[in-house]
N, C-alpha and C positions, 0 to 999 in steps of 0.2 A: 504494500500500500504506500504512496506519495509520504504519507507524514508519517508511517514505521521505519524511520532510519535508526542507525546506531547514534550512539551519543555523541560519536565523532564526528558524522557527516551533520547531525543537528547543528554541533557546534559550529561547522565550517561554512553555514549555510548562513547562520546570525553573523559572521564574521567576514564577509567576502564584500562589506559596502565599500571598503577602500585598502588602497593597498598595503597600508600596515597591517592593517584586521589578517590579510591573508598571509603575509608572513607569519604574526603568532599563531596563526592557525595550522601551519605545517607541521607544529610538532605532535600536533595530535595524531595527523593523518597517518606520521610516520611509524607508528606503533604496527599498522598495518606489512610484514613481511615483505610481502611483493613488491610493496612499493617502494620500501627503504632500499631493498634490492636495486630495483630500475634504478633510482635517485644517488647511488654509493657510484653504480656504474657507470652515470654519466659526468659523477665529479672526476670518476678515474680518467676519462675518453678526453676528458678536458683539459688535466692534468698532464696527457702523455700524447695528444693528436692534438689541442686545440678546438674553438670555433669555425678556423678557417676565418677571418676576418682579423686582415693585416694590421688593422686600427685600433684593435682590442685595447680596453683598458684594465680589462681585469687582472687582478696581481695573480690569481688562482685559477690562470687558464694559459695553458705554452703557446697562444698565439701571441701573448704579450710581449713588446720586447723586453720590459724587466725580468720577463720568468725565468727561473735557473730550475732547467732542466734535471727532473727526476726518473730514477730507475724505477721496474716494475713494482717491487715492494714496497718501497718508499711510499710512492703515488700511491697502492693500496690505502698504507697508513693515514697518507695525507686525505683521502678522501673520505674516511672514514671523520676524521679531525672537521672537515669541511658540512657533512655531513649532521655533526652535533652541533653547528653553528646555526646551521642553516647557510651556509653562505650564498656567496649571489652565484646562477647557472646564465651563461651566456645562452641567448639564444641561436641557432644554427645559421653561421650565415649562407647566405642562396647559393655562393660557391662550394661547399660543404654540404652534401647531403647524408643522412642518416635514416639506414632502413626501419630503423623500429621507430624513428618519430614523424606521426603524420599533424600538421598544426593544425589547430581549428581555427576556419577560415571568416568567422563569424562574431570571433568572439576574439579580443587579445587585452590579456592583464601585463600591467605595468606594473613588474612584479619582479622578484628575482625567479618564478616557474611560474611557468604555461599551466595552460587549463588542461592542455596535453598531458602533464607530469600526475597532476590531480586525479583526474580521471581517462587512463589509456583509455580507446576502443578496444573493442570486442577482439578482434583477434591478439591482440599483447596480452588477454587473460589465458593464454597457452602454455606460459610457464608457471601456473596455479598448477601446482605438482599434490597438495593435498589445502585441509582447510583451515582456517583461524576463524574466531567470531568476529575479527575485524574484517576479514578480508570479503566474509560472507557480506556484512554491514555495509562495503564498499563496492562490491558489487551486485547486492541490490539498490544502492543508493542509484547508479550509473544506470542500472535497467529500468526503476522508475524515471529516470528523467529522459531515457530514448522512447520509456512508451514501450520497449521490448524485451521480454525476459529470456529469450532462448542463450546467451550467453550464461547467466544463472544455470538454467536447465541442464545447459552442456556441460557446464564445470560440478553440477550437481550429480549428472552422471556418471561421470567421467570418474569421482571421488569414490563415487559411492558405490561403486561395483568392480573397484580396485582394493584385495584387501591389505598391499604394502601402502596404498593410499591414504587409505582410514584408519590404520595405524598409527600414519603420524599426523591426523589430522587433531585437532581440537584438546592440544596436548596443556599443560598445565607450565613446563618451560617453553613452552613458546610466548604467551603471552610476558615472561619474568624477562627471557631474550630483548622481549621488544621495548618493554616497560625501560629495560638498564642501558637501552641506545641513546635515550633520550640525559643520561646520566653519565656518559661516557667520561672519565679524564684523562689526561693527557698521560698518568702511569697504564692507565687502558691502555691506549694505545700503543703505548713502547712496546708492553706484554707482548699485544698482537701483532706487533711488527718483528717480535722476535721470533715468535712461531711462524711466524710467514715464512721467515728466511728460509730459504731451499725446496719450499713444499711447494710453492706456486711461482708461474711467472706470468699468468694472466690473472685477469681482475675477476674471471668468476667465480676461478678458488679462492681467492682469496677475501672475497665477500662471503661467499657461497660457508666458507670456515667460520669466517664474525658471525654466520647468523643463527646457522645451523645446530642442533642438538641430540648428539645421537641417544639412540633408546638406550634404558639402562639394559647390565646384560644379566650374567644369571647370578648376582650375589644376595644378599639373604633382603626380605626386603618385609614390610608389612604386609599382608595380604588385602587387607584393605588399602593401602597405600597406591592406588594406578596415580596413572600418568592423566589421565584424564580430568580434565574441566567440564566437571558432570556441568557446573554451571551453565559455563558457555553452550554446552550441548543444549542443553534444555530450551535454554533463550532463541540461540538459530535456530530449533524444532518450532517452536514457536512464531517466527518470522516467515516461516519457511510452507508450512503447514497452513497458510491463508492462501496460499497460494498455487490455485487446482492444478496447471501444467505441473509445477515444483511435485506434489502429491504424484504425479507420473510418472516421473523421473527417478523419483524411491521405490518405487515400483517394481518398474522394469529393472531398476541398478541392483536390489535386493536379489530378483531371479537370476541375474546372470551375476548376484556374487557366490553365491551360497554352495553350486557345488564345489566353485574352486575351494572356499574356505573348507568343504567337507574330503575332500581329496588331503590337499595343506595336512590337517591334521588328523587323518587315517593313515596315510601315508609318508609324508614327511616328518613328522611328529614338529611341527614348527613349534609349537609353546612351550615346548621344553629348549630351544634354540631363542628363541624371545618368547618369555611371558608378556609381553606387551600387546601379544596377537587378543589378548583378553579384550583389548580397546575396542575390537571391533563387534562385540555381543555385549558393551556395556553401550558404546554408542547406537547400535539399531535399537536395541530394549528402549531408549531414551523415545524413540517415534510413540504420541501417544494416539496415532491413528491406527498401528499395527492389527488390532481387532474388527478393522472396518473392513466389507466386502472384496473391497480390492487388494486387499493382501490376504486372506484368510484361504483362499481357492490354492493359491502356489506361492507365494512367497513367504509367507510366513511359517506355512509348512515344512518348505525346503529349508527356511532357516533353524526349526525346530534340532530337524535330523541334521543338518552339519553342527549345531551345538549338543547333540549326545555325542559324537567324536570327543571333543576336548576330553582329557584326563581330570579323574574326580580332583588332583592337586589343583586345577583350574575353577574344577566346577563349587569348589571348596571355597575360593577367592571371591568368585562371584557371590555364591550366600551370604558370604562376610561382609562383603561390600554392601549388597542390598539389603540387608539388617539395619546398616545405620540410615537407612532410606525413612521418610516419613510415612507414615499409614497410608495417606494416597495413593502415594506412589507405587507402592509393595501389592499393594490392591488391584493396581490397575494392572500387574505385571501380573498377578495372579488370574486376574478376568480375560487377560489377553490368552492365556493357556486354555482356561476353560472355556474360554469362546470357543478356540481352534477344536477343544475334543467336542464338544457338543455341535458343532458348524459339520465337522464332518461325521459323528456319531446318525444325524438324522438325516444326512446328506445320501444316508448310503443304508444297505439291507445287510443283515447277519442274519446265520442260524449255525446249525451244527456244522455244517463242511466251512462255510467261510466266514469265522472267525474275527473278531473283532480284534484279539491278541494278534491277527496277523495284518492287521491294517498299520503299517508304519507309520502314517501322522498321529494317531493316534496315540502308539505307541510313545512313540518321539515327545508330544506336548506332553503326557505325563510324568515323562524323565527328565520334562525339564520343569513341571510343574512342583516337582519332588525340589528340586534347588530355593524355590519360593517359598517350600514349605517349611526348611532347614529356617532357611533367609529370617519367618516369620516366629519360629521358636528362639533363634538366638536373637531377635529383634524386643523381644516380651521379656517378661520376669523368667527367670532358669533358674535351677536349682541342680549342680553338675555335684555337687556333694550327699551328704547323709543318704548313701548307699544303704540297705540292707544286705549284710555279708552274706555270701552266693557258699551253697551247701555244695561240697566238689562231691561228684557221684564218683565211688571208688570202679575204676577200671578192672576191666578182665583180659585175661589175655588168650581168653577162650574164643573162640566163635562162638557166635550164638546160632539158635536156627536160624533166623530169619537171614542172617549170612550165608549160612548154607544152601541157603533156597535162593540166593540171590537178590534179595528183598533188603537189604541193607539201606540203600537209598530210602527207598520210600519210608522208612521206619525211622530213619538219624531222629535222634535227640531233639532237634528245632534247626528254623534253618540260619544263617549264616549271617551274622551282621550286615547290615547295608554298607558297604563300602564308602560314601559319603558321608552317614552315622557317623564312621569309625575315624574318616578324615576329621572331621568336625568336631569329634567329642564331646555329643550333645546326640539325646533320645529324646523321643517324644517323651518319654516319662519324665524327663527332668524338666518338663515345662510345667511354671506356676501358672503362667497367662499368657500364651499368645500373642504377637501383634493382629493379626487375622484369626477368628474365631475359627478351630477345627472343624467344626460342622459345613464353612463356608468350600473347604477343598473336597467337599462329597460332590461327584457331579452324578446328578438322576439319570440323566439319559444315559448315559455310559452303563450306569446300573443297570440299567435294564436290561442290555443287551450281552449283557457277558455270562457265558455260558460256566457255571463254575464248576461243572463237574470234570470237565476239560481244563480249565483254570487249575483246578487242583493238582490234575494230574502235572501241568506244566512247574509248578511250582514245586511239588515235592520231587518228581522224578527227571525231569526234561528242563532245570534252570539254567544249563549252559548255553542252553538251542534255543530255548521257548521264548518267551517275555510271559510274566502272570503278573494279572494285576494286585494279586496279592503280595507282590514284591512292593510295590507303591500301596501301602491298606488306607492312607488318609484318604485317598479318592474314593475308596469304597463306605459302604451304608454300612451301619451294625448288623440290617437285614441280612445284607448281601454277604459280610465276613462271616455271618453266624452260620448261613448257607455252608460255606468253606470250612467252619469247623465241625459242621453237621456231616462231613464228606469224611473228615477223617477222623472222626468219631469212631464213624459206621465199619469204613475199611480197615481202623484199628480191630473192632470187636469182629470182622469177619477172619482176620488174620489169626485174632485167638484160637475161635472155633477151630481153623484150622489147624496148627498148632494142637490141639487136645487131640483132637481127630488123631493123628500124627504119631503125637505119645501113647492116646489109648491102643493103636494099632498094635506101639511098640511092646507095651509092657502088659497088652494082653488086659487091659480093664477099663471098666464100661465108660465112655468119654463121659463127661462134664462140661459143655461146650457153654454155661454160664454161669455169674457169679448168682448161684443160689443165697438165700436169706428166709430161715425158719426162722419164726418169732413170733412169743407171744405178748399179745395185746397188753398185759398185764405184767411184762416184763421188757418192754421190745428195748428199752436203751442197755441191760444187762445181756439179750441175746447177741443182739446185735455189737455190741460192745466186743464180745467174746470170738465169736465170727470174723467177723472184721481185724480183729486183733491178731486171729491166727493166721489169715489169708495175708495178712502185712508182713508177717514173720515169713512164713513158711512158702509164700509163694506170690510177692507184691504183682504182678503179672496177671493174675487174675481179677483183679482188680479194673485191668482194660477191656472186661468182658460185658458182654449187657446182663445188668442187672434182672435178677428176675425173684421176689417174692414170696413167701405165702407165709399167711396167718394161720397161728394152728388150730384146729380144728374149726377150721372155716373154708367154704369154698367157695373157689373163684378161679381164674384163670389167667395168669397176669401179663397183661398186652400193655400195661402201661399205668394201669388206672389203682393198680394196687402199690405200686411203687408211689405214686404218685400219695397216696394216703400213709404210707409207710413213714416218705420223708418230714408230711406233717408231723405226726403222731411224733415220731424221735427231736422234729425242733422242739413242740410245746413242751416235751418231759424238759430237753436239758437246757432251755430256755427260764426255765421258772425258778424264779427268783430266790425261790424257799432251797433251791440245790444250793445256789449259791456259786455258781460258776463264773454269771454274769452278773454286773451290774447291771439297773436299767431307769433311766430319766424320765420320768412323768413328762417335762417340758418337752425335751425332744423326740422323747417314744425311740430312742436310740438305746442298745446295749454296749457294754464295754466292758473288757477283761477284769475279772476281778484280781486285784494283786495279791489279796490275803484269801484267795481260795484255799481250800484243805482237800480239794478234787485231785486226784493223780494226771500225770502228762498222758495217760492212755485215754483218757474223757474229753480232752481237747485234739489229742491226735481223731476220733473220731468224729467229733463233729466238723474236721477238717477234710476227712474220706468224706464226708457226708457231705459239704457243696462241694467238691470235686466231681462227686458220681452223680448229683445235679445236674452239674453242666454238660457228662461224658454222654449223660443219658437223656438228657435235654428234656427236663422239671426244671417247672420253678419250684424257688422255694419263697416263705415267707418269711423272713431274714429282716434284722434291722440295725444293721451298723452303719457306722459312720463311714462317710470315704475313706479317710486315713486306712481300715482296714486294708481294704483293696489295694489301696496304695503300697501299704507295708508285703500284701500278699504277691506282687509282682515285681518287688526290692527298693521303693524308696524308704528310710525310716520316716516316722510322724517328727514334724518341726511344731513352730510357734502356729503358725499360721492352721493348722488343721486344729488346733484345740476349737476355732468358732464353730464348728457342729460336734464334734467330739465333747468337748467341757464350755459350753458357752460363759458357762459363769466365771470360771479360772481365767477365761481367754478376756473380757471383757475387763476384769483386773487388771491382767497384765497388759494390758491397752492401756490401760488408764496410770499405769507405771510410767510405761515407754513417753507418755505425752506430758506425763505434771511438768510443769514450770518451775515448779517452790524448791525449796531444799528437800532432795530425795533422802539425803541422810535422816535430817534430823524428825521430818515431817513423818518419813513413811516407817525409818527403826525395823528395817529389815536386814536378815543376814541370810550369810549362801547356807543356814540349815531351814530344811521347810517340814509339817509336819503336817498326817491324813491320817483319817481312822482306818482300825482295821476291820476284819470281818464281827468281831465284838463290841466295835462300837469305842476299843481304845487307842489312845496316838500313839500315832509312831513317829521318832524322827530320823530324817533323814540330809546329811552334808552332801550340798553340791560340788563342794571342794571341801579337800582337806584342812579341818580345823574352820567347816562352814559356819559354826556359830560363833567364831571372831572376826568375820569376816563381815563389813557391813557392808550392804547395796549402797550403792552412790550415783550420781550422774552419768560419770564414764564408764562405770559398768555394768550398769541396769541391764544390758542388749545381754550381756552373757548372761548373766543371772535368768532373765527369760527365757534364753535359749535351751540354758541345762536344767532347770525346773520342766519346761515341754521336752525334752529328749528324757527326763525322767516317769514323767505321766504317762509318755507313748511308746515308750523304749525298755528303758530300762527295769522298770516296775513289773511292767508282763513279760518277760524276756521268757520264763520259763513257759509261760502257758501260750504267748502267741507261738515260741519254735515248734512247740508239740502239734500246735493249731496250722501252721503252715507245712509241718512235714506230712501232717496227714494229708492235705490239700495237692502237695506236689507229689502225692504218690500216685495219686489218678493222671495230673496233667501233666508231668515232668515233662512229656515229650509231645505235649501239645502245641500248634502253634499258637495257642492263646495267650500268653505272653506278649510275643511281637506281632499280632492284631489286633488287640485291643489295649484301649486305655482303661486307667480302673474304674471310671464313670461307667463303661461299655463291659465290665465285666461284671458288676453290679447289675445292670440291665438284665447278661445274661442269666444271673441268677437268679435274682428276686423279678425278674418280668418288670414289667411300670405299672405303676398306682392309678393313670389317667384311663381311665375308661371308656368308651365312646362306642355304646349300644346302636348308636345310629349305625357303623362301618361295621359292627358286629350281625345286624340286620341286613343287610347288604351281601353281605358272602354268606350269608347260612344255606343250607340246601334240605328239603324236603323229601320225604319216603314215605312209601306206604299208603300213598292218596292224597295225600297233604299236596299244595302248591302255594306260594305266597298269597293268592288270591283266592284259598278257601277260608270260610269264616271265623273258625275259629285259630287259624294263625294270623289274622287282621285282629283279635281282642288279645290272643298273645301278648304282641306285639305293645298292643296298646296299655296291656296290663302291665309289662317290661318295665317300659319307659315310665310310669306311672310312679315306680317301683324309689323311696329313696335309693341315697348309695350305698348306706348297711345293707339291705335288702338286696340292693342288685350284687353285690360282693358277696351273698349268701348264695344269690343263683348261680353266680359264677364257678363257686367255690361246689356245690352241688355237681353241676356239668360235667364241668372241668378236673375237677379234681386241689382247684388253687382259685385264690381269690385275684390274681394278678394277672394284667395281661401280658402276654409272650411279645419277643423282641417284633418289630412294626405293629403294634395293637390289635386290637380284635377284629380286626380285620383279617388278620392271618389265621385265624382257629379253625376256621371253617366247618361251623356247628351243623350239625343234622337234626330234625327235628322228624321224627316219624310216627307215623300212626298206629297207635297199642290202643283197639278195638273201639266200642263205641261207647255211649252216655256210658259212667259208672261211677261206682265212691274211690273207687282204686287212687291210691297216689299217684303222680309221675313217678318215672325214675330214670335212671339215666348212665351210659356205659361210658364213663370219668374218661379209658383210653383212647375210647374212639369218641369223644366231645360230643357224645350221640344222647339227646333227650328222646326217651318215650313218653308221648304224651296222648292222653284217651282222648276223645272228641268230647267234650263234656256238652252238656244240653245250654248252658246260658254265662256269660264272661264271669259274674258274681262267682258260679261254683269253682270253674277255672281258675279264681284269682284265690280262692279259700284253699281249692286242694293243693295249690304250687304253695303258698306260703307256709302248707304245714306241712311238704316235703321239705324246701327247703332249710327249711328250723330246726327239723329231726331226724336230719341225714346222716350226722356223724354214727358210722359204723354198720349200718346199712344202707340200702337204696342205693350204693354207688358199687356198681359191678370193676 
């Protein structure tokens, strides 16, 4: 636009009324490379050829007759010296011609330089070899006032689909280069006249040497530290980006850059030869039109896939870098990714043969989606410390069967740090708070299409060959990972079965292909205690089997629905208060370790087996801990910060520590000993540090003092019952990917299901048997009765059906209830098959009776009516 010039051509525009104005005004211009360039070169041409103009009076031009004649380098020096004067430039005279200066015929300043020198024409912009924000500023100054922008266009090309171009364009010592011309002294220039000696004996090395910068090479350097003037980038994107041909020209320059760059570094490995080659994926990132139509098809594509080339040591620099970025910013890089996978996700069809894991853009913006996501965890609050110390599983040097069978792979342990993780030394788990919310890098459409039972296999079996998106889980839904662990759940407990098969064959007795469970009603946390006890001893292995069931002297047949009442029945025994195992908050309806239990480590190791076989066997259960647990159960220990749902009151104290203003000493009369009741209700104390009750809390050490009072409430104190509590946990999943899938929010989901209930999407997928259809009459008073229903009420129905009062990971919309028809008018109850989410329900004669017999099944369901 006419009046978007840089600040140098503004200035030079209020300055040009006469002809001093335009002298002081050179030095501004001069900042611009190019031009200092042209301007060095013709004090040299002057110095060592003349004007041609026998009459000269210039003392700094060899037409004159006083000039005393100078050598090559000399003259370099001297023009450089002429140069920070500004001194006076003869103009050419008619006997003397000069190919590179054409005069403008219309316009002539009384001046020491031509409007000529100010602004070349169009073709003298052919030694723009890369870019500056000045030289951008300057010639778009030049193109708004011809009215034509194809010289921009061309140099914009030209730049930006060269990538030794864009390397050293918009660098950070170019602008300090141009800034310290304007401050040259006179020991400058000896310097440079020293260095001259020998290296040059034309003027354009020896300019070409004053002005130039070479890239640094490979010594140790910050990794946030580029070369780059993210500013200046920005500014020219800015300038540049109003202007629709300009938007063409990044275009087209972007396709025909991107496979060279992708060659460059498959091939050549160039960034490990210069890291500087990074300037060219910090500056295209910078375009914030990238996500618009016209790059989303092929250019931005192509640039995806030649940025999975770079080495993770690069792609390491980049997250670093885009960390210190602002929330905009990091956003907009992140929207630009998910454009690109959703742009081509619904652009295109999948199914089983053609694969979404085999579409390369897709692939490609998720691996670089992955960089933003680093980017957005080290940009947020981290927490790279208080580890929970990692239990080393003692090695064998046996084979096992499943090596024997060849089956090793699919069975390893878990799979393999992400190699970027490992660069970066930062887990999702170590994030307090995100710059970008986790939930924002789920993309829907992607979910939908990805086949996970192929996914899986790529992922456990085929990770050198495959791509699985379970390599990248941020992008995936909790639905979709639960999918993937439902996958090797399943193929774990098929492999047992085998296995038993295997050994029964061998040893001649009758297989066992699950983990059985006899108990009785009236004993089930000592039976089960017992069982479970010896199966962890005598053969933890069986433990990866599907659970199966029975109550003694009762029958039923266990599909799911008895497991499913087993796991109640075991939480509410060792849940109650009166054992004393757990604490439990009236305020938060949250439990917590008790420190002064008198319970042994096998009562916590069990109710550890117990949400482990939850999740293996995919129950919810009805569970109520605080995050922190989960947290600790996946290896961070509990900080300060987790006491606000864990201990609201203790944490709201120590709030109120960390912030008083007064005399912490005197006012508050605390020391590092602290004391809590035990299970009888007497103190106990306990030193934060040695000789904690001489030690008083004060200002500058309040932050410890809080720190090791909460690594004592969450650590320390249950140390014995949470290890017992976590070993039984890890004895189900050791070797599940649940870990490095989920976060502990997402692991809690899987267990305890969600609270949020939504009968409407639970209505919605139910399906009908028996004569029943949505539009017979008595599944329209159902229905109507349902919703009629408080949330106690509907939590009973649920809990009837289903077997659990919660609903499963994506809501009740994924249950997919049946409702079928058990005969006609009668007194009979409902009732309902818990495994298969299957209600019987009799056609009753009028809604009234319907709403009476569901509400006294539901009520008096514990123990029977649930098959």
């Amino acid at each position: 636009m006419p009046g978007d010039t840089c600040r140098s051509c503004l200035q030079l525009e209020e300055k040009t009324k006469n002809t001093a104005e335009v002298t002081s005004s050179l030095n501004v211009l001069h900042r611009n490379r190019a031009t200092a360039k042209h301007l060095i070169e013709r004090y040299f041409r002057q110095l060592t050829e003349g004007c041609g103009n026998g009459n000269c009076t210039n003392e700094f031009c060899a037409s004159c007759c006083d000039f005393q004649p100078l050598d090559n380098n000399a003259a370099a020096a001297k023009a450089l010296e002429l140069f920070k004067i500004n001194a006076k430039l003869c103009d050419p005279h008619p006997s003397k011609t000069e190919s590179n200066l054409s005069p403008d015929k219309n316009t002539e300043l009384d001046s020491k330089m031509s409007n000529t020198d100010l602004f070349p024409p169009k073709d003298d912009f052919s030694d723009v070899h890369y870019l500056t924000e000045n030289t951008v500023c300057m010639i778009l100054s030049f193109c708004e006032e011809e009215g034509d922008y194809s010289a921009l266009i061309r140099i914009i090309g030209r730049v930006f689909s060269n990538a030794e171009a864009l390397v050293k364009s918009f660098r950070k010592d170019e602008q300090n280069a141009t800034d310290n011309i304007e401050s040259l002294t006179p020991e400058d220039v000896d310097k440079h006249e020293k260095q001259s000696q020998g290296t040059s004996e034309t003027m354009g090395a020896a300019s070409q040497a004053a002005l130039s910068v070479e890239p640094p090479g490979n010594e140790m350097f910050d990794p946030c530290d580029v070369t780059v003037d993210i500013g200046a980038v920005r500014r020219v994107y800015d300038k540049l980006l109003t202007i629709s041909q300009v938007e063409s020209a990044l275009v087209n320059a972007l396709v025909y850059l991107t496979p060279n760059i992708e060659l460059d570094l498959e091939y050549l490995d160039v960034y490990e030869t210069n890291p500087d080659y990074l300037n060219i994926f910090i500056i295209v990132m910078e375009n914030t039109n990238l996500h618009s139509p016209e790059y989303l098809e092929v250019a931005l594509a192509q640039f995806c896939k030649a940025m999975t080339k770079l080495p993770v040591t690069a792609l390491s620099r980049l997250s670093k870098l885009w960390s210190t970025y602002s929330l905009p910013h990091l956003r907009r890089m992140m929207e630009t990714f998910q454009q690109l996978i959703t742009f081509t996700v619904i652009s295109n069809e999948y199914d089983t043969e053609n694969l979404v894991n085999d579409d390369e853009t897709v692939v490609a913006a998720t691996q670089c989606l992955k960089v933003v996501f680093y980017a957005s965890i080290l940009g947020g609050d981290v927490d790279r410390e208080h580890n929970e110390e990692e239990e080393e599983d003692s090695e064998s040097d046996e084979l096992t069967l499943h090596e024997l069978l060849g089956e090793e792979r699919l069975y390893k342990k878990g799979p393999q740090v992400d190699p970027l993780e490992k660069e970066l030394g930062v887990r999702p788990l170590d994030s307090i708070r995100p710059l970008i919310p986790f939930d924002d890098f789920v993309n829907e459409p992607l979910n939908d299409v990805v086949e996970m039972d192929k996914d899986f296999t790529f992922f456990k079996v085929n990770a050198e060959t495959k791509f699985s998106f379970q390599s990248c889980p941020f992008i995936l839904s909790i639905i979709t990972k639960s999918q993937g662990l439902y996958y090797d759940n399943r193929i774990r407990m098929y492999s047992e079965r085998r296995l038993t098969a295997l050994y029964s064959m061998v040893q001649g007795q009758q297989p066992n292909p699950y983990l059985k469970l006899k108990v009785r009603r009236d004993h089930i946390i000592d039976d089960a205690l017992v069982r479970l006890e010896m199966i962890s001893m005598e053969n933890p292995s069986d433990l990866k089997k599907q659970l199966f069931v029975e109550f003694e002297g009762e029958q039923g047949v266990d599909e799911g629905g008895v497991s499913k009442e087993f796991f109640q029945l075991v939480l509410e025994e060792i849940f109650n208060p009166d054992i004393g195992m757990f604490t439990y908050d009236d305020n938060t309806k949250l439990f917590w370790f008790n420190s002064s239990s008198l319970e042994n480590e096998a009562q916590y190791n069990l109710i550890g087996i117990v949400l482990g076989l939850a999740i293996y066997n995919n129950c919810i259960l009805d569970v109520h801990f605080p995050m922190v647990v989960y947290r600790k159960l996946m290896g961070k220990k509990g900080t300060y910060l987790d006491l606000s749902d864990s201990h609201p009151v203790l944490y709201q104290s120590l709030k109120g520590l960390l912030e008083y203003t007064g005399n912490v000493e005197e006012d508050m009369m605390l020391t590092f000993q602290i004391s809590h009741t035990d299970l009888f209700g007497n103190p106990v104390f306990y030193d934060l540090k040695e000789q904690g009750d001489q030690l008083p809390v004060t200002k500058d050490n309040r932050q410890e003092f809080v720190d090791l009072y909460a690594d004592y409430i969450l650590n320390k104190s249950v140390e014995r019952q949470f290890r017992a509590f976590k070993k039984g946990f890890l004895m189900v999943t050791n070797e599940s990917p649940l870990k490095y899938l989920f976060r502990p929010e997402q692991v809690e989901l899987l267990i305890c299901g969600s609270r949020k209930l939504d009968f409407e999407e639970l209505e919605k997928t139910t399906e009908y048997d028996g004569g029943y259809s949505k539009d017979t009459q008595i599944i329209k008073d159902f229905w109507e009765t349902i919703h009629s229903f408080g949330d106690e009420q509907k939590r009973l129905f649920l809990q009837f059906t289903t077997g659990t009062d919660r609903a499963p990971v994506g809501g009740l919309g994924k249950l997919k209830m049946i409702i079928a028809k058990n005969g006609s008018d009668t007194d009979r109850l409902p009732t309902s098959h818990t495994c298969f989410n299957a209600l019987l329900l009799p056609e009753y004669s009028s809604k009234e009776k319907l709403r009476e017999r569901l509400l006294k099944a539901i009520t008096y369901a514990k123990g029977f009516g649930m098959l």
